[in-house]
C-alpha positions in Angstrom: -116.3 46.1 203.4 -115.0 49.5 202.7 -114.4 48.7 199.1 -118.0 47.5 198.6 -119.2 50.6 200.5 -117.1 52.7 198.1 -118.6 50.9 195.0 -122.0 51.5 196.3 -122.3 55.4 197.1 -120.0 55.5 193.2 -123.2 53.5 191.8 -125.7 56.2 193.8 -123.2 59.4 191.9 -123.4 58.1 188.6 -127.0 57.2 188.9 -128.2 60.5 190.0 -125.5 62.3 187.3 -127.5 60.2 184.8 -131.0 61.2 186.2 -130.2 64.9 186.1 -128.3 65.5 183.2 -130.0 63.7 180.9 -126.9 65.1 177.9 -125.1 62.1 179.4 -125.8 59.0 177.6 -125.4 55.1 178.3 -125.3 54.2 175.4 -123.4 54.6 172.2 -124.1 57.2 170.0 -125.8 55.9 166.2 -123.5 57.1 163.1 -125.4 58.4 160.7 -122.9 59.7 157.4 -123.7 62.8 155.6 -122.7 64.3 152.4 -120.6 67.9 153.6 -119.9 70.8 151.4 -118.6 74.0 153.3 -120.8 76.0 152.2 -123.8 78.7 154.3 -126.4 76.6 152.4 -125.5 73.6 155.0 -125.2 76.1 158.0 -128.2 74.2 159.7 -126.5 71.4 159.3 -123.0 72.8 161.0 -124.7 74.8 163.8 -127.2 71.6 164.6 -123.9 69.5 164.7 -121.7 72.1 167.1 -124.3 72.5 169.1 -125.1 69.1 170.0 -128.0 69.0 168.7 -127.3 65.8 166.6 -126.0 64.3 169.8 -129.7 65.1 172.1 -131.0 62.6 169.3 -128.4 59.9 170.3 -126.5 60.7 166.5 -123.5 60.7 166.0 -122.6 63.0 162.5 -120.2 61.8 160.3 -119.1 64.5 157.9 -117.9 63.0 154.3 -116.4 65.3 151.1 -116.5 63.9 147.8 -115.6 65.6 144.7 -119.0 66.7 143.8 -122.6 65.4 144.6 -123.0 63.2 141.3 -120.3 61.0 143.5 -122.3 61.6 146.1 -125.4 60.3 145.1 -123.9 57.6 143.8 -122.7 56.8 147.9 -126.4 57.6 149.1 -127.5 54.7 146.6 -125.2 52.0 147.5 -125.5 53.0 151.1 -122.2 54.2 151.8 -123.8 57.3 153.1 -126.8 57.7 155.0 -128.2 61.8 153.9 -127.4 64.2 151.0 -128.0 67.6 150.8 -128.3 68.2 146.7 -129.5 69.5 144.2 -132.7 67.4 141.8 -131.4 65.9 138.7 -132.2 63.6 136.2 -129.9 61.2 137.5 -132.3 61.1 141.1 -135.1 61.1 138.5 -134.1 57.9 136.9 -133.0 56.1 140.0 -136.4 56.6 141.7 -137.9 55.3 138.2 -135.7 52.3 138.6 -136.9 51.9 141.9 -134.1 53.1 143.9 -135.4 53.7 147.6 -134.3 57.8 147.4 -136.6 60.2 148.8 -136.5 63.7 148.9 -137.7 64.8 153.0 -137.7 68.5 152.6 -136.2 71.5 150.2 -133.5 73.1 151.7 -133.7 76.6 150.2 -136.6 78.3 150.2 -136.5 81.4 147.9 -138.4 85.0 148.5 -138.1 88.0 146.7 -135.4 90.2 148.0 -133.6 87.3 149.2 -130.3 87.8 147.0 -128.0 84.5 147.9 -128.5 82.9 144.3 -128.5 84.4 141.3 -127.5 84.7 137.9 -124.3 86.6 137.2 -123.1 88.1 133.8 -120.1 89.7 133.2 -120.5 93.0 131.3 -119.4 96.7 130.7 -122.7 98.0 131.0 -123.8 100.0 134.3 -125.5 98.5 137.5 -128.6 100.7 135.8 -128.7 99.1 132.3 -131.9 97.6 131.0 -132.1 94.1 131.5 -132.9 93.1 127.8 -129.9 94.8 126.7 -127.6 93.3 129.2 -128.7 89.6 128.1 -128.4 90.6 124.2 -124.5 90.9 125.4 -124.3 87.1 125.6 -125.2 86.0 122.1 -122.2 84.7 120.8 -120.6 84.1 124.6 -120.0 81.3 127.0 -122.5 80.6 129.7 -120.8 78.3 132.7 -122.8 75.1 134.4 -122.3 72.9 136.7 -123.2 70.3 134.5 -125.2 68.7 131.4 -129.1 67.8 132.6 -129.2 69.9 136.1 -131.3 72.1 137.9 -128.9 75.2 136.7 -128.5 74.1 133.6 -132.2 74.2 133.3 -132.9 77.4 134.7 -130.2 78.8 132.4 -132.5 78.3 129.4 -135.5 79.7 131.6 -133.7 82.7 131.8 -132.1 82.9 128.5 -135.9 82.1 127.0 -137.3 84.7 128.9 -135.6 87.4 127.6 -135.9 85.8 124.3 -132.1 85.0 123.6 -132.0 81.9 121.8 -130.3 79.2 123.1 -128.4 78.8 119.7 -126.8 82.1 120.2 -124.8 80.8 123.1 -122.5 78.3 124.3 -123.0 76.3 127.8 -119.5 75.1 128.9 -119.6 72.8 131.8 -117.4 74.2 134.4 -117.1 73.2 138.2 -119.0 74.9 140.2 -115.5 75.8 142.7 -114.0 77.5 139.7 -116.7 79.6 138.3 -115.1 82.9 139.6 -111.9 82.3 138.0 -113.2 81.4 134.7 -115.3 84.7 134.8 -112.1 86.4 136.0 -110.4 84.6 133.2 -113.1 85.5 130.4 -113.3 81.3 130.1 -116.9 82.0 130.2 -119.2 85.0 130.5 -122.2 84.2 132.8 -123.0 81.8 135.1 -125.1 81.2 138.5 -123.8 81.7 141.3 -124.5 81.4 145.2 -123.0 83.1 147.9 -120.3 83.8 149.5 -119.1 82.7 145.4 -121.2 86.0 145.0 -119.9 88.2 146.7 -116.0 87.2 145.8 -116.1 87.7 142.1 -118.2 90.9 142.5 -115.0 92.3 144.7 -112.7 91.4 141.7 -115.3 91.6 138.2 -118.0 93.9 137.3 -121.3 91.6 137.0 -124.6 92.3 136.6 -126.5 90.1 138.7 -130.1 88.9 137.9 -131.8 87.4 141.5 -134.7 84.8 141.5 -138.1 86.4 142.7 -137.2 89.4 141.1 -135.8 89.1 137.4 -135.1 85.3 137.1 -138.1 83.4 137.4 -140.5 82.5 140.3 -140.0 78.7 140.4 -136.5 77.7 141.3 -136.0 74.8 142.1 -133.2 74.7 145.3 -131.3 71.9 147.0 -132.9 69.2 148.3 -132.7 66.8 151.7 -132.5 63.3 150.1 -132.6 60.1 152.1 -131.0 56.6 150.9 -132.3 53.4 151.2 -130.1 53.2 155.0 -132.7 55.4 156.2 -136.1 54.9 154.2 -135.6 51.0 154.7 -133.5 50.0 157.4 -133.6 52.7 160.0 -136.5 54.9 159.4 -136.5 56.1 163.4 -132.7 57.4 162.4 -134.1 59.2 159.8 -136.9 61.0 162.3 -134.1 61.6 164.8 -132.2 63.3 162.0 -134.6 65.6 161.0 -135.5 66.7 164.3 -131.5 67.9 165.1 -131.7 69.4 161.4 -134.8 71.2 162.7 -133.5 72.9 165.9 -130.4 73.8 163.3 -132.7 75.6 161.5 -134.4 77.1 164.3 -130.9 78.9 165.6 -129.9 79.9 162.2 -133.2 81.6 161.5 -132.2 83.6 164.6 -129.8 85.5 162.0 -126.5 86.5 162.3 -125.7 85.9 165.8 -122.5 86.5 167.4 -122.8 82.6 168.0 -124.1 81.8 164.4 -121.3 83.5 162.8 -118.5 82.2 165.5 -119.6 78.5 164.0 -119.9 79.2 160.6 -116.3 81.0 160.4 -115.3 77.8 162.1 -116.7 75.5 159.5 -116.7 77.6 156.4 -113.2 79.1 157.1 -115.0 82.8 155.6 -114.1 85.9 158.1 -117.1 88.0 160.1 -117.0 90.9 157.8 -117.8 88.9 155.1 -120.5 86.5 156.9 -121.8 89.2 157.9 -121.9 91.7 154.6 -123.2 88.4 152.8 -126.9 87.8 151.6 -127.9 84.1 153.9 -130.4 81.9 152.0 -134.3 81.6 153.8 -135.0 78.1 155.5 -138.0 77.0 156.1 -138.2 75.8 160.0 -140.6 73.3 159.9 -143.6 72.7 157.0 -143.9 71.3 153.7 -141.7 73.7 151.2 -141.5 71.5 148.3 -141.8 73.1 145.2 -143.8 70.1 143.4 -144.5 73.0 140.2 -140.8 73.6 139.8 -140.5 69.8 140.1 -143.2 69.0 137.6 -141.8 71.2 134.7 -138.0 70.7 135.7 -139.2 67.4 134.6 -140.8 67.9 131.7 -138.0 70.2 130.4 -135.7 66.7 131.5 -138.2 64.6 129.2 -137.8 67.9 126.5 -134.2 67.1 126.3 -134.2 63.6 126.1 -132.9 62.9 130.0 -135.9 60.9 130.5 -137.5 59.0 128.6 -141.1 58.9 130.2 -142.9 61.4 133.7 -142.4 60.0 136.9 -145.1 60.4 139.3 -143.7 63.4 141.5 -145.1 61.7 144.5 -142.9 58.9 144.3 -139.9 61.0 144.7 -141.0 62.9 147.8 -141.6 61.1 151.5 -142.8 64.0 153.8 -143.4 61.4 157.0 -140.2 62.3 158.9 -140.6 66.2 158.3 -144.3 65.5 160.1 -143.2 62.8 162.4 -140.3 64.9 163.2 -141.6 68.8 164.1 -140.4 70.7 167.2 -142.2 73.5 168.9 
């Protein structure tokens, strides 16, 4: 009889612990495997996952490296991963065309003038004060870095090189990895290339660059990384996918708060860079909660694909964008 007793008043505890702290949960938490880089581009991403906020939604964040997002990509399509955080290319462009459930659910960087995290960086002996013009005639005949053949960087190289009217036949786009760039302008491998932070701000301490920043010098349309969805969550578990974004959201709410004592403790955690630096460092502009997408940068990144022979016919834009969970998801 005392046993049962016992086993009752433990039944009344837990019950109440479960009424009044409502963090506790009964039930398993739902994996849901994302694409990582450790960069401060994914800091909504870290601070939403530290701080539980990926938990409130009953989520449970895997965190997956790969050796770049092409690989990547290549998960989100056969399923193997459930998110990536990317960049638009003309591989997503001809997946969607094959009609490959991938969606695009919100652009992750949102770029104002002033903002200096990306931007395009050449190595020169000329002073911080030079003209522009004449610091981009000091490529013809150089190497220009990319991340690859067909991207979004590669693209708005040749905006930037045709806007200054250096022809593209003057220079030479090497393909270089995007985690070596500073050595191989340390190096001389190649002369120019873009660059994001805290990349930035490291080969600035060690080479003399000239940067160019979008809004200002570059071009007003950048394109940005992108939130894509796979077919795990556009098909199977579209609820996931609203549960996601709504942790992603209250990420972005708390890094828009700036650079916090707790902001910066969690990304020196994640991103392994030191305060001084986290805080000296130009942090890219989230939008918190509308529609950001840049369907004009879209629509001629795309035609400039189409230029160059990455595609062979358009794509209705609308068919790569799904904005239901951004809506179906927004916090107060």
């Amino acid at each position: 009889m005392r046993k049962i007793k016992m086993m009752a008043i433990s039944i009344i505890l837990i019950s109440i612990n479960l009424l009044y702290n409502p963090k506790v949960y009964s039930e398993e938490l739902e994996k849901v495997k994302v694409y990582y880089q450790p960069i401060i581009s994914r800091a909504p991403f870290i601070i939403a996952y530290e701080e539980g906020y990926f938990k409130e939604e009953g989520l449970d964040l895997e965190l997956l490296k790969f050796r770049n997002s092409s690989e990547a990509m290549i998960m989100l399509l056969q399923g193997s991963i459930d998110v990536l955080p990317g960049a638009v290319t003309a591989g997503s462009f001809n997946a969607v065309k094959e009609g490959r459930n991938l969606k695009i659910v919100y652009q992750l960087l949102t770029h104002v003038k002033g903002n200096k995290y990306l931007g395009f960086y050449i190595k020169t002996s000329l002073k911080p004060n030079a003209d522009i013009k004449a610091v981009i005639k000091t490529l013809k005949g150089k190497k220009i870095g990319v991340d690859s053949m067909g991207t979004a960087f590669h693209f708005e190289i040749e905006n930037i090189l045709k806007k200054y009217r250096l022809p593209l036949s003057d220079v030479e786009l090497v393909v270089t990895p995007i985690s070596t760039l500073t050595a191989a302008l340390a190096s001389g491998a190649i002369n120019a290339a873009i660059l994001f932070e805290p990349l930035a701000s490291i080969a600035q301490a060690e080479i003399q660059l000239f940067p160019l920043y979008y809004k200002d010098e570059v071009n007003d349309i950048p394109l940005g990384a992108c939130l894509w969805y796979g077919p795990n969550l556009i098909e199977k578990r579209p609820e996931t996918g609203i549960k996601f974004m709504r942790a992603f959201l209250k990420g972005i709410r708390q890094y828009n708060q700036g650079k916090t004592k707790r902001n910066i403790e969690i990304l020196n955690k994640y991103i392994g860079l030191e305060e001084e630096l986290l805080n000296k460092i130009n942090w890219p502009v989230f939008a918190s909660s509308e529609n950001n997408i840049n369907f004009e940068a879209l629509e001629i990144y795309q035609d400039w694909l189409i230029e160059k022979r990455y595609l062979n016919e358009r794509l209705d834009i609308n068919t790569l964008i799904d904005m239901s969970f951004l809506e179906k998801a927004k916090i107060n």
